[in-house]
N, C-alpha and C positions, 0 to 999 in steps of 0.2 A: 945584317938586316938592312934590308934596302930605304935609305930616307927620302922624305921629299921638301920642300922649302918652308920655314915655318910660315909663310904666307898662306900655304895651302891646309891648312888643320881639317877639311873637309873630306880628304883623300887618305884620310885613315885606314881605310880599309880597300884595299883591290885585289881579285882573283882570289882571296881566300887569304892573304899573307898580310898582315899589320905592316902600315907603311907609317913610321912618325917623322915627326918635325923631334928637336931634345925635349923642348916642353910637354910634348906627347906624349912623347916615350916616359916618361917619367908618371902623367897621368893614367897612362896607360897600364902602367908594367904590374899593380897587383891583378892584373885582370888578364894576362898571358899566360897560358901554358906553354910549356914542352911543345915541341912539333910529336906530331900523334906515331904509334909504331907500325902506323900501313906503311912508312918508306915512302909515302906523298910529300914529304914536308912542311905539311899542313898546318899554322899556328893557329891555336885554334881560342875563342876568346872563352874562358872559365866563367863560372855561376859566382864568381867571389864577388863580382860588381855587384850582384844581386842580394846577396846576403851585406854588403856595406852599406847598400840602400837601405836596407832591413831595420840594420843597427842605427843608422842617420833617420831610420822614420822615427822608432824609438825614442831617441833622442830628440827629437822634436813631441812627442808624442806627450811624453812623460809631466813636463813643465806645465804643458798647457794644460793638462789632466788636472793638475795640481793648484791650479790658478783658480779652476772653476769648480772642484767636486767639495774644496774645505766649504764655502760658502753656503751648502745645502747642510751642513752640520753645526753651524752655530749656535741655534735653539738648543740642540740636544749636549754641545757641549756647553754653555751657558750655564742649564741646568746639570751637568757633571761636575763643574767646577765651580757652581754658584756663583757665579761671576754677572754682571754686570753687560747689557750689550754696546755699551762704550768699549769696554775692555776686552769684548768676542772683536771688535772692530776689526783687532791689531792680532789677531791669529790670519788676517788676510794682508794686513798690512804690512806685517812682517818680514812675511815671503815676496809682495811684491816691492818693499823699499828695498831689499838685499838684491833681488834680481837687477832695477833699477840704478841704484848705485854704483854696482859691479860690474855691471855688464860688458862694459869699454874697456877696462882694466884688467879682466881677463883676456878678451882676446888679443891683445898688445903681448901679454902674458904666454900663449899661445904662441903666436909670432917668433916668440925668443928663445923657449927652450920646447916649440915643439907643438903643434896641435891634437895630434895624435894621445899625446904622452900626456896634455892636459884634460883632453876630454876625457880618458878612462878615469883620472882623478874626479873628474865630477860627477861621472857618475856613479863611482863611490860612496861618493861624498854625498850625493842624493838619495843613494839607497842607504846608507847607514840612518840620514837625520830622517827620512821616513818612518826607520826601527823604532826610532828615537820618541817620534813623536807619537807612537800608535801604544809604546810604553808609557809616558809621561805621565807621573802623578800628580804635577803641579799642573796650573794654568802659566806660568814663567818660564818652566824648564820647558813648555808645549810649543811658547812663543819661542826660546831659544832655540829650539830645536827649525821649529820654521823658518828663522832667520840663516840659519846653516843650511836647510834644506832649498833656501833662496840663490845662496852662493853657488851651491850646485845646479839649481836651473840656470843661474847666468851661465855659466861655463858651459851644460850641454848647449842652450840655444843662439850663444855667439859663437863656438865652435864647430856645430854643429853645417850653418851654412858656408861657412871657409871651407869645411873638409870636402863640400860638393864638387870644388876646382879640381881638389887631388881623388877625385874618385870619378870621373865620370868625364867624356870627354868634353870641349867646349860648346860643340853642336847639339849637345843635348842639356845642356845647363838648366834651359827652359822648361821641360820636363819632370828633371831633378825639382826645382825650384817649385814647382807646380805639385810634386807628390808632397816634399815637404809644408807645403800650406795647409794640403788636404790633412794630412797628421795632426797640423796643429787646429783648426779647424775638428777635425774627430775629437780630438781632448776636451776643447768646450761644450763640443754639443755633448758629448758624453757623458762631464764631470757630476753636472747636477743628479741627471738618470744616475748613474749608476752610484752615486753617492747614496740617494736616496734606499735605493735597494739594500747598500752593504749597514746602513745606518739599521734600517728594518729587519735586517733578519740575524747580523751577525753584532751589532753593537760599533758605536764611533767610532775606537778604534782599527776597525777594517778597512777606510776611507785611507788611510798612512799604511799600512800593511800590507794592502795591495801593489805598491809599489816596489814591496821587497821581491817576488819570485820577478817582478816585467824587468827590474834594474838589475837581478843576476845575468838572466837574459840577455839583454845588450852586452854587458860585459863582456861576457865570453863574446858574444859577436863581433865585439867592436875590438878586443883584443885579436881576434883570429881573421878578420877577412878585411880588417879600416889598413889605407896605405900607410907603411910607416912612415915617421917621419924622415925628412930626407940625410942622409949623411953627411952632404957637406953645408949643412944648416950654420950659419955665423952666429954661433950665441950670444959672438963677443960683442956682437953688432950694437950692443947696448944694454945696460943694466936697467933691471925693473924700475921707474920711474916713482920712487915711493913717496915724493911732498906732491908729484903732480896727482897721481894715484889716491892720497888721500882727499885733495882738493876737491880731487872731479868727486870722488864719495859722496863727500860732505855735503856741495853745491847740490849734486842731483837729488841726493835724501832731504835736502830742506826744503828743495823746491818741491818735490813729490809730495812732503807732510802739509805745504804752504795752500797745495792746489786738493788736498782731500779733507785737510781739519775745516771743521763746520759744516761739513757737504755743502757744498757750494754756497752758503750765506758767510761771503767774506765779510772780516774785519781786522778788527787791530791788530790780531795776533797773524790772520794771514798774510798782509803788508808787511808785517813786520818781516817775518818768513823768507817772502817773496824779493824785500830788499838786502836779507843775508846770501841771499841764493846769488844776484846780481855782483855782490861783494867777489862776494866767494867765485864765480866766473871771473871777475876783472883779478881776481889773484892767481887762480890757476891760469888766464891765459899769458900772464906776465912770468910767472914762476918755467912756465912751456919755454919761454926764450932764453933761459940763462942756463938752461942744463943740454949735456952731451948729447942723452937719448931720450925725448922726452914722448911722453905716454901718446900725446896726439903734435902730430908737426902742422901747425896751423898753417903751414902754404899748402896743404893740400886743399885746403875750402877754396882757394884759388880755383880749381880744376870746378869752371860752373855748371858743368853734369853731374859733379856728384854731388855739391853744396845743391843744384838742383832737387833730384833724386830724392834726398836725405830731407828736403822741406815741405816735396809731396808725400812722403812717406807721413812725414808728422801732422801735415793736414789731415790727407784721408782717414790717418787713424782719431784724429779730433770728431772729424762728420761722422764716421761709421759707428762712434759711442754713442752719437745721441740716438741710433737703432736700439740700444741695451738700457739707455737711461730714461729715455721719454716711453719707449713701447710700452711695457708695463704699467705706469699709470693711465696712456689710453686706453690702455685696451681691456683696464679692468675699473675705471672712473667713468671714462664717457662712452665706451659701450657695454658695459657691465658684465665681463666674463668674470669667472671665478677664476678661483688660482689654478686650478688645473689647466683650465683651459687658455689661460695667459704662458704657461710653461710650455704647454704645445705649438702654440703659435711663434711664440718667441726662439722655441727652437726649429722654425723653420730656416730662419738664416746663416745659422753657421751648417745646418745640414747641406743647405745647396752650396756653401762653402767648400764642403767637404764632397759634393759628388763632381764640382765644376773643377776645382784644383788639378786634376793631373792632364785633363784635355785641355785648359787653360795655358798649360806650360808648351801642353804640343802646338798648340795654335801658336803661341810666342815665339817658338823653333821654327816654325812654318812663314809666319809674313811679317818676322822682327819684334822687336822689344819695342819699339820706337812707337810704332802704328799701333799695336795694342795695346798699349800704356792711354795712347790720346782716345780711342775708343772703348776700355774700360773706363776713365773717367767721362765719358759722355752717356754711356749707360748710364753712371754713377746720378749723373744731372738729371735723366729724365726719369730716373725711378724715385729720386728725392721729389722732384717737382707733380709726377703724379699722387705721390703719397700722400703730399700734402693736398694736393686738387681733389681727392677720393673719398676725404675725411667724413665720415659718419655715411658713407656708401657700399653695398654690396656688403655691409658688416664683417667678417674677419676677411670676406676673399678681397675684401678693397685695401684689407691692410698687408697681407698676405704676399697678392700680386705684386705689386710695386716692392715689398720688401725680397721677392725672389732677386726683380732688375736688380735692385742696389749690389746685393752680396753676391752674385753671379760675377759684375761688373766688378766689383771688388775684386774678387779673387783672380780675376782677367790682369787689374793693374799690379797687384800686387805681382803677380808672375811675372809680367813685363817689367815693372822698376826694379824686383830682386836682381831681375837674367841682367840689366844695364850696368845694375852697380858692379857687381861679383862679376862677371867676362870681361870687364876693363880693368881690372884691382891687378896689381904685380903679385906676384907666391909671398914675397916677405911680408906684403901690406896684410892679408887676405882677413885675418884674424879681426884687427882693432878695427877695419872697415865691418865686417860683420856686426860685429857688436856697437859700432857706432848706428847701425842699419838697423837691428834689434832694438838699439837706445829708442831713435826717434819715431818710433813703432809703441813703443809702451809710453815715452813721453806723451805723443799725441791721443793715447786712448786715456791718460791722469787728467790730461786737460781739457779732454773732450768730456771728461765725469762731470769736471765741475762746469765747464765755458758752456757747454751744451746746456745742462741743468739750469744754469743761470738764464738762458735765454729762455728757455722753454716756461720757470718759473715768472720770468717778465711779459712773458708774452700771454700767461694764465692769469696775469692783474693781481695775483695775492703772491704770500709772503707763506702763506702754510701749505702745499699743495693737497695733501691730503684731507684737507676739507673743501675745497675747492668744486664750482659747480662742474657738472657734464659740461655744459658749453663753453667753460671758461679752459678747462682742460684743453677742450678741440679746436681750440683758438690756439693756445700754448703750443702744442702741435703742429701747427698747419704754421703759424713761424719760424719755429726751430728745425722745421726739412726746408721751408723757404731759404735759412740763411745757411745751412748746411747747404744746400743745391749752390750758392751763391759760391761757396768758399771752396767747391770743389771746381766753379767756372772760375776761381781763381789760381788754384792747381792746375786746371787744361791751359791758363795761360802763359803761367810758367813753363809747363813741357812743351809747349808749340815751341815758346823763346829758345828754350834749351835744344831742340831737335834740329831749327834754323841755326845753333852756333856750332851744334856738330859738325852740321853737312857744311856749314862753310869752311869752317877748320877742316874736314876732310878734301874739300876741294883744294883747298889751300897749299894744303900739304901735298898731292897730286898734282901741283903747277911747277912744285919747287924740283 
């Protein structure tokens, strides 16, 4: 096989024959056949990349599905289990403090004995606690089941972006990254819809049950066309890090329960929370220093692209909650839609999520990660700033409009920051990066519930929102995109920094 300099990864393909670099060849190789039997010699690229996409969209697909279809069934389970809607809380809470907690600690987990070989376990693991929960006779064993079924969404969706490296080549990362958005993106907008339906015609239970035939699915996919893991993988390279492992748990589940108990009317108990969580940080990052392998090696935040990266990440996801937290009371307080028609409008934004995601990624492939990163967030600014300028205008199309810019733009940067972090990450990193990339992704949308809610509540003058006037409402609003608009020009000023330290370190390094 003829190679060419791994500097050139571009030149993959000429005349018809795979030309790699080693790290190509490796990404490359589930997706080679045989030279064909005309006697041309012809290698020719097989449909396996396409069916790993398949399995990797699944996988993305599934979680998200998961995230958003239980919440349209709480009423009816509520009344199945006579329970309390404090107590319906935590059939969501559940599954999102397990994802939350875990997420890091799987893919580091991944890293060590394999990505491959852990992603099939989750999604096992996902389709069994599906079973599990579409059975349940308790309200307990439903929450326990969801907490398992939590573990398993960590593992498909931090595993799930690492395996994009070893499946696809580097030039198309943008792409990949870009379908995977749209997946997860289709799961939101989906969850509700289709919950509603299986809720109506088949009973609760089908909302968990539906996931058993899509999770046999993947399986076989992901076992038959996902790259294996590599053979000369160093397992030794370090043991599972199990005091830092439980640290980061702990810390991220207190901090998650700190930022959701009382829906946003903090107090003592949240402080309290919020200063075990702090605790609990300054112990895991000291605990990180004294062991061999430890779960996260804290000089990589050094690296100020991806400590960058990873702080946009958790802003945009803080501004882009307050689309899911504030929409709804406008749009059904101070312009008066009913619920149907706040469901429909609401789900305009993850739809245009979901149709802009995979040209998003072509585009990112096409004119860098860099430049559509700082242009996704300037969308992001002028669709926050006219949302708020349009208030009580042109009725749903004033809210509508400006919410396409946002999520459009959105899904612009999100392709651009995914392709930045994951095309720079080493093969042994790829995992615990992922999942630390997923962390600050779901951090920022915990604390975009409450931070977001809290301004928009302050910005509304009362303490009860739901009795609160029309006008006071669209006051509340036209603040909370103001300061969202704000915090995303504080995002674009980071990534201009971060792009300026690149290219001079690139220059840099090109003098030497």
């Amino acid at each position: 096989m003829l190679r060419v300099p791994p500097f050139q990864p571009r030149s993959y393909l000429s005349a018809g024959t795979y030309q790699t670099s080693p790290e190509m060849e490796f990404m490359l190789k589930p997706v080679i056949e045989k030279p064909d039997k005309s006697g041309s010699g012809r290698i020719k690229a097989a449909p396996s990349v396409h069916w790993a996409l398949a399995s990797l969209s699944l996988s993305m697909l599934m979680p998200s599905l998961d995230t958003s279809i239980a919440n349209v069934g709480l009423p009816t389970l509520a009344q199945a289990f006579g329970a309390s809607f404090q107590q319906m809380q935590w059939v969501v809470l559940a599954y999102l403090l397990a994802i939350t907690a875990l997420i890091v600690s799987v893919g580091r987990l991944g890293d060590i004995f394999g990505r491959r070989r852990l992603l099939l376990i989750g999604i096992a693991l996902f389709t069994l606690a599906s079973l599990f929960c579409g059975v349940a006779p308790t309200l307990w064993l439903l929450l326990a089941a969801r907490a398992l079924q939590g573990l398993g969404a960590a593992m498909m969706m931090a595993l799930t972006v690492a395996m994009v490296g070893e499946t696809v080549p580097k030039e198309r990362t943008g792409s990949a990254m870009g379908l995977l958005g749209t997946m997860s993106a289709i799961g939101t907008t989906l969850g509700p819809s289709l919950g509603g339906i299986l809720i109506a015609w088949y009973g609760w239970e089908t909302i968990f049950l539906v996931n058993v035939p899509l999770g046999i699915v993947n399986f076989l996919l992901a076992a038959r066309f996902l790259p294996a893991d590599r053979a000369d993988r160093k397992v030794a390279q370090g043991r599972p890090d199990a005091i830092g492992t439980l640290l980061l748990a702990m810390t991220l589940a207190t901090y998650a329960l700190a930022m959701t108990t009382g829906h946003g009317s903090f107090g003592a108990v949240n402080i309290g929370l919020l200063l075990a969580a702090a605790f609990g940080a300054a112990l895991f990052a000291v605990a990180e220093t004294k062991v061999k392998s430890p779960l996260l090696r804290l000089s990589m935040f050094r690296d100020p692209s991806l400590s960058a990266s990873l702080a946009m990440s958790t802003l945009v996801s803080t501004v882009i909650m307050a689309t899911l937290v504030v929409g709804p009371f406008y749009l059904s307080r101070a312009l008066g839609f009913d619920a149907a028609h706040v469901g429909a409008i609401m789900s305009a934004g993850p739809l245009v999520s979901a149709l802009t995601g995979v040209p998003a990624g072509r585009i990112v492939d096409r004119f860098g990660a860099h430049r559509m990163a700082a242009t996704g967030l300037i969308g992001m600014i002028a669709g926050l700033l006219l949302m708020a300028a349009l208030q009580g205008s042109f009725a749903a199309a004033g809210y509508i409009g400006p919410l396409v810019i946002v999520t459009a733009s959105y899904a612009t940067f999100q392709a651009a920051n995914n392709t930045t972090i994951m095309s720079n990450v080493t093969p042994e990193r790829r995992g615990v990066i992922s999942g630390m990339l997923s962390l600050s992704r779901n951090l920022g949308l915990i604390t975009g519930a409450s931070v977001m809610g809290a301004v928009f509540t302050l910005g509304s003058g009362t303490t009860d929102i739901t009795t609160a006037r029309p006008e006071a409402i669209a006051t509340g609003m036209q603040i909370a995109f103001t300061v969202g608009a704000l915090l995303i020009a504080v995002t674009l000023a980071i990534a201009l920094a971060g792009f300026a330290g690149a290219k001079r370190a690139s220059l840099s390094k090109g003098s030497l």
